[in-house]
C-alpha positions in Angstrom: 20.5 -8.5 -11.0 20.2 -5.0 -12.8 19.5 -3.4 -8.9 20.2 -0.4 -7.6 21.7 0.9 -4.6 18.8 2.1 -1.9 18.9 5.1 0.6 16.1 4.6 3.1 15.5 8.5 4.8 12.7 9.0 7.6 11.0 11.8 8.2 7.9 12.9 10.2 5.4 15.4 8.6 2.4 17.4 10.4 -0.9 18.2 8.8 -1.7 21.2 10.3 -5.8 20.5 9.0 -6.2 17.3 11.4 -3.0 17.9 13.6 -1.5 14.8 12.6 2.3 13.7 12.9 2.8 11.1 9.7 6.1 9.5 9.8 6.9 8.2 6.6 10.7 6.3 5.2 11.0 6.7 1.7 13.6 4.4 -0.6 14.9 5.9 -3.3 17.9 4.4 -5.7 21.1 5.8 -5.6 21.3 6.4 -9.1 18.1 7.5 -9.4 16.5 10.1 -12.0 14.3 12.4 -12.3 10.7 11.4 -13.2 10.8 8.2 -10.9 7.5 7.1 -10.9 5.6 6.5 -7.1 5.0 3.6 -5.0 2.9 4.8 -1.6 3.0 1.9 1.0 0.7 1.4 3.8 1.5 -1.7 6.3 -0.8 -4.1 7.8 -2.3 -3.2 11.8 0.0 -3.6 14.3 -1.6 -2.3 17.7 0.4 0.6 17.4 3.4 -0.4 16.7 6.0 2.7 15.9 8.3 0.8 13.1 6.0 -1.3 11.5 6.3 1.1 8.4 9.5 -0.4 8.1 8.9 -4.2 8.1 8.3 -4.4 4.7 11.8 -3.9 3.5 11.4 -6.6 1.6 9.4 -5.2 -1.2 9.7 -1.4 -0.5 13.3 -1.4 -0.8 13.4 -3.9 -3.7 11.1 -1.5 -5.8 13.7 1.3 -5.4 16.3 -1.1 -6.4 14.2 -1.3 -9.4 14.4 2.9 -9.8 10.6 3.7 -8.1 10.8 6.3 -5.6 8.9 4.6 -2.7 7.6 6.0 0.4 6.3 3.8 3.6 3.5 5.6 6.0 3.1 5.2 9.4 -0.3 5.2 10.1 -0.6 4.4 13.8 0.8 6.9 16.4 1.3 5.6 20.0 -1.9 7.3 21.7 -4.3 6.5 18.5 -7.1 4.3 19.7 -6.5 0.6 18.9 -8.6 -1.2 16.0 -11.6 -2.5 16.9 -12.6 -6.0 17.0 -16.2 -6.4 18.0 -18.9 -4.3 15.8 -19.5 -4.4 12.2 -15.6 -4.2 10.8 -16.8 -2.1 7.6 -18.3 0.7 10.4 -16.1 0.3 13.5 -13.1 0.2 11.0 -14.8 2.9 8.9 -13.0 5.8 10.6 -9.3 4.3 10.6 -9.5 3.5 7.1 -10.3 7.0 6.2 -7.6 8.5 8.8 -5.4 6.2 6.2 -6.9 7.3 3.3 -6.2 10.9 4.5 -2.4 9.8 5.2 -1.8 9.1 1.7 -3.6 12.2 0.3 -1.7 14.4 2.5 1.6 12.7 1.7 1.1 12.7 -2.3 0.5 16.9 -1.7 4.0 17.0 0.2 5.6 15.0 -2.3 4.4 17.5 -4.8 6.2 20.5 -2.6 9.4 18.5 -1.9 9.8 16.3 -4.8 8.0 18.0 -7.7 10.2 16.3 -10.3 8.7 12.5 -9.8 5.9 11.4 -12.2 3.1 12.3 -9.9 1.1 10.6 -13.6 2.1 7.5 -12.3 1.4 6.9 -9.1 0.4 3.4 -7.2 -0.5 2.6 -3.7 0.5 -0.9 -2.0 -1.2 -2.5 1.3 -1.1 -4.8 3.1 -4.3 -6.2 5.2 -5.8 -2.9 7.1 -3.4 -0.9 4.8 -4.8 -2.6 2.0 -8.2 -1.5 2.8 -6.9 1.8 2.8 -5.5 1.6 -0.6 -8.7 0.2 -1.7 -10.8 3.3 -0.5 -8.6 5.6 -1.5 -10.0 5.9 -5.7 -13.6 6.8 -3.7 -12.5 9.5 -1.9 -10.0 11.0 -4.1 -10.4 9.8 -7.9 -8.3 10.7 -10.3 -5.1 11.0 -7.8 -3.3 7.0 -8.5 -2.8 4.9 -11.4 -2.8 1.6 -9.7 -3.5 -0.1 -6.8 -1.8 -3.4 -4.9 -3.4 -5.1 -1.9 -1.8 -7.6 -0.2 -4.6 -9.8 1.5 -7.1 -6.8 2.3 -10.3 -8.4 3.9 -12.8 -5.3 4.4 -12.9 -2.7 1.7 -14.1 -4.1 -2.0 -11.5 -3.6 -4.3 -12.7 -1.1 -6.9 -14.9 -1.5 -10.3 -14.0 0.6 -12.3 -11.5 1.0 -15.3 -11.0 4.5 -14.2 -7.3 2.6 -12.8 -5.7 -0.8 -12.4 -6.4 -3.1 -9.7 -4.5 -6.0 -8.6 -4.8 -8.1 -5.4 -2.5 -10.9 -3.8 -4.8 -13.6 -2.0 -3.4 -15.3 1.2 -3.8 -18.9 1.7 -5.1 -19.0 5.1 -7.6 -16.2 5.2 -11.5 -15.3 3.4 -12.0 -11.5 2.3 -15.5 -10.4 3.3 -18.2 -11.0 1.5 -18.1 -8.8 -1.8 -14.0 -7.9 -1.4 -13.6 -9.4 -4.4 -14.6 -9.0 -7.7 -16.6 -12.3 -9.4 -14.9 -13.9 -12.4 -17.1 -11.4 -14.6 -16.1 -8.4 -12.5 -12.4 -8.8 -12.7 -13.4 -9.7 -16.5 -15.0 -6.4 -17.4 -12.9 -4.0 -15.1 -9.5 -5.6 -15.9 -8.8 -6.7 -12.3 -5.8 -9.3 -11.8 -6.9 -11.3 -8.5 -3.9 -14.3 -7.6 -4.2 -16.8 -5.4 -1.1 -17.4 -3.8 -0.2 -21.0 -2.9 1.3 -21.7 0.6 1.4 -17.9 1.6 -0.5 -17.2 4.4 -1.8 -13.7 5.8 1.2 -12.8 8.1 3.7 -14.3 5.8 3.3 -10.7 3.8 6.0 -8.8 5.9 10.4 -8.7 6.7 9.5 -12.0 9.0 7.9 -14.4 6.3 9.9 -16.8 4.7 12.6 -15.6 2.1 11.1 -17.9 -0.9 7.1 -16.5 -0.1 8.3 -13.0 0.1 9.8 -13.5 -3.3 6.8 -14.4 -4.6 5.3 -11.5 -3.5 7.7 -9.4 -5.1 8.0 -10.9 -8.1 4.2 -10.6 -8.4 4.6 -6.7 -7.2 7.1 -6.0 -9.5 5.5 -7.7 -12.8 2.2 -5.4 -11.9 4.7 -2.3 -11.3 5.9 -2.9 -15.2 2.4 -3.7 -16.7 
């Protein structure tokens, strides 16, 4: 199947700025060279769940089969406040998303210290759902940083305009995006935004527990925007 052989490693890093544990697993090919270009995962909300940076095996360890050098963030620690879900989700949420956003940043800079011989010019950012939102914040507060971005299913957070990088969403069956996620026909048009509508996937179906066949959609999908 031209794959690779993964080693998954955890580790938990500490920004001293917002004294912040961040456990992140990284997947990395066995064979892998130097230059690997950079897939940054964030995973969907799970009330604080403490593995649910790793339930997405599926597609974080099948782009390291495929050589990427992938790492997975944990973005919810056990005493973190839960999610709101009464408010205005684009300002209750506001201040998660950008603890998330901050995640990432800090985690790119480490990788820089730790890894410095990855393609740091090539670097996309996956989500799914809340972690999607994060992914699609991220250009705002730190342009200039990612090449690309994947959400799977984010509801909140527009997508970007803006040709400044590549934007590409998968759309669940069973759920709407806010209105304004989503760029109109003419939007995705003029930016060069690739919005699918996936048939028969719904919102939860994008971790480890969906179905085999829908989460090989998903990769497929991942994979094909990795190589474009």
């Amino acid at each position: 199947s031209g794959k690779l052989a993964v080693r998954l490693d955890t580790f938990r890093l500490y920004d001293e700025s917002r004294q912040r544990e961040i456990p992140i697993a990284t997947y990395r090919s066995r064979g892998s060279l130097q230059n690997e270009e950079i897939v940054v995962f964030s995973h969907g909300y799970g009330a604080n769940y403490q593995k649910n940076y790793l339930v997405y095996s599926y597609i974080t360890s099948y782009l390291a089969s495929k050589g990427y050098f992938v790492v997975s963030i944990q973005h919810e620690l056990p005493n973190d406040s839960l999610l709101p879900f009464t408010g205005i989700p684009q300002v209750v949420r506001l201040p998660f998303w950008e603890r998330g956003v901050e995640n990432i940043y800090y985690t790119i800079n480490e990788l820089k210290k730790t890894n410095p011989t990855l393609d740091f010019e090539h670097i996309t950012l996956i989500g799914h759902s809340n972690g999607g939102d994060m992914a699609a914040l991220f250009h705002k507060k730190h342009p200039n940083i990612v090449e690309k971005i994947i959400t799977l299913d984010q509801l909140r957070v527009p997508l970007p305009r803006t040709t400044e990088l590549k934007v590409y969403s998968l759309r669940s069956s069973d759920k709407q995006a806010d209105e304004g996620v989503l760029p109109t026909v003419e939007e995705q048009k003029q930016f060069g935004i690739t919005v699918i509508n996936l048939l028969n996937i719904e919102h939860n179906d994008m971790n480890d527990f969906g179905e085999n066949k829908k989460k090989r959609v998903i990769r497929r999908y991942a994979l094909e925007f990795m190589e474009n």
